[in-house]
C-alpha positions in Angstrom: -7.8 -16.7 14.3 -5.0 -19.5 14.8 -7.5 -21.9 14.9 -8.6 -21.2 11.3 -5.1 -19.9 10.3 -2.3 -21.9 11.7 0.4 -19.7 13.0 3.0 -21.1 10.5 0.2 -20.6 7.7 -0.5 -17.2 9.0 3.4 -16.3 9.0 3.7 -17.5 5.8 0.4 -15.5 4.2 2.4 -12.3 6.1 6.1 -13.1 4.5 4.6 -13.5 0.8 1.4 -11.8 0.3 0.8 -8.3 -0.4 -2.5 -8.0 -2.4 -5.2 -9.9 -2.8 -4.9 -10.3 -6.1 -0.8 -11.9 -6.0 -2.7 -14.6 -3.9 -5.3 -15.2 -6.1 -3.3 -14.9 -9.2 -1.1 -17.8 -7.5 -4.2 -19.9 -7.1 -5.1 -19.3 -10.6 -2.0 -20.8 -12.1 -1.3 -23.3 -9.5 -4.8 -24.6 -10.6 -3.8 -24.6 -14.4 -0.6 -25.4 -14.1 0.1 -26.4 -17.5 -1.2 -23.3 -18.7 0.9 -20.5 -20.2 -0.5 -16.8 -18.5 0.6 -13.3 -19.4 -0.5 -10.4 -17.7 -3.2 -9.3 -20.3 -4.7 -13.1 -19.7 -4.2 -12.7 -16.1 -5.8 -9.6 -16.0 -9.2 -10.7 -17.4 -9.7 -13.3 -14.8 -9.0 -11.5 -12.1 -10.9 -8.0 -12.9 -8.0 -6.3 -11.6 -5.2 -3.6 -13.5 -2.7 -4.8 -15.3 -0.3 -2.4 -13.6 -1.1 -5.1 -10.2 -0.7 -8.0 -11.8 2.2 -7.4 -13.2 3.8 -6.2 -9.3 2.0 -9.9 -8.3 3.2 -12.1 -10.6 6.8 -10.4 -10.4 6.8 -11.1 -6.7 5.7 -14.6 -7.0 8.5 -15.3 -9.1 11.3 -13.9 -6.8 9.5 -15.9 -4.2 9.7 -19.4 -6.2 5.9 -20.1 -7.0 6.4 -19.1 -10.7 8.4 -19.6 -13.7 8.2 -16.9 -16.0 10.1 -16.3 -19.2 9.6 -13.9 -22.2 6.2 -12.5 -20.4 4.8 -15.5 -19.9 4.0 -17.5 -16.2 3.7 -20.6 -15.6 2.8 -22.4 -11.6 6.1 -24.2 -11.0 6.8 -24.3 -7.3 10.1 -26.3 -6.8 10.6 -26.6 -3.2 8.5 -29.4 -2.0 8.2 -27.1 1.4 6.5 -23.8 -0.7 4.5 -26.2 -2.7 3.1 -28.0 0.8 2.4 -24.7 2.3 0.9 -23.4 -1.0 -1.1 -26.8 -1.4 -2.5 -25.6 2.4 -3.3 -21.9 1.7 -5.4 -22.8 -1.5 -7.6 -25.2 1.1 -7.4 -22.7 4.2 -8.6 -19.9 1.4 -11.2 -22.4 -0.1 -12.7 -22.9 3.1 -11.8 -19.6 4.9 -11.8 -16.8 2.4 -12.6 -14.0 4.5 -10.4 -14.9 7.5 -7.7 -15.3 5.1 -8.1 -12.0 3.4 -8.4 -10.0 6.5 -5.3 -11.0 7.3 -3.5 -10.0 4.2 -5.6 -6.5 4.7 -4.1 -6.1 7.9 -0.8 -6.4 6.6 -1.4 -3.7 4.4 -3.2 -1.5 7.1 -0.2 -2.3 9.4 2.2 -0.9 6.8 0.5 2.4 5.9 0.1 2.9 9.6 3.9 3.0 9.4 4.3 5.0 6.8 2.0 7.4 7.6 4.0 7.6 10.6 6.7 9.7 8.8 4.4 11.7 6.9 5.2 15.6 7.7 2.1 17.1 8.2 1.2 21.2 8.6 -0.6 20.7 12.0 2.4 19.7 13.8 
């Protein structure tokens, strides 16, 4: 897979992504960036519930890819480093979707394997 996905790429996908849907929310502004987008418009183009578009777009904004004031987002990446790896992931993503998205699903497989690791269960 580091041929398709970098390592740095693929570290970075791991550190910020949790969904599916935080990425592609962050593709959607980032490619109307002068755009204002609440959760209800948010919601609509990406068929998803508002109760996970609200957890993306929060986490995009402590992570520096959004501004966001009064309910409303905007794509405003300041760090010249973020918005270079950002500018990457939408081309990796355009080219590689499903390599991309398995990884963030194995993020998320990883971390229920965890948790279901300190699940107390009757058969033991």
């Amino acid at each position: 897979m580091s041929e398709i996905i970098p390592d740095d790429l693929r570290d970075f996908v791991l550190r910020h992504f949790d969904s599916i849907a935080q990425l592609e929310a962050l593709l959607l502004l980032r490619a109307n960036p002068r755009e204002e987008w609440d959760v209800a418009r948010t919601t609509a183009r990406l068929y998803t519930t508002p109760r996970e578009v609200t957890t993306a777009l929060t986490r995009l904004c402590e992570d520096g890819f959004l501004a966001c004031a009064n309910g409303i987002y905007r794509y405003q990446c300041r760090d010249p480093e973020l918005q270079q790896q950002v500018d990457r992931l939408a081309a990796t993503y355009a080219k590689h979707l499903i390599p991309v998205t398995n990884l963030i699903h194995s993020k998320l497989r990883r971390i229920k394997q965890f948790a279901d690791a300190f699940k107390f269960r009757k058969d033991r």
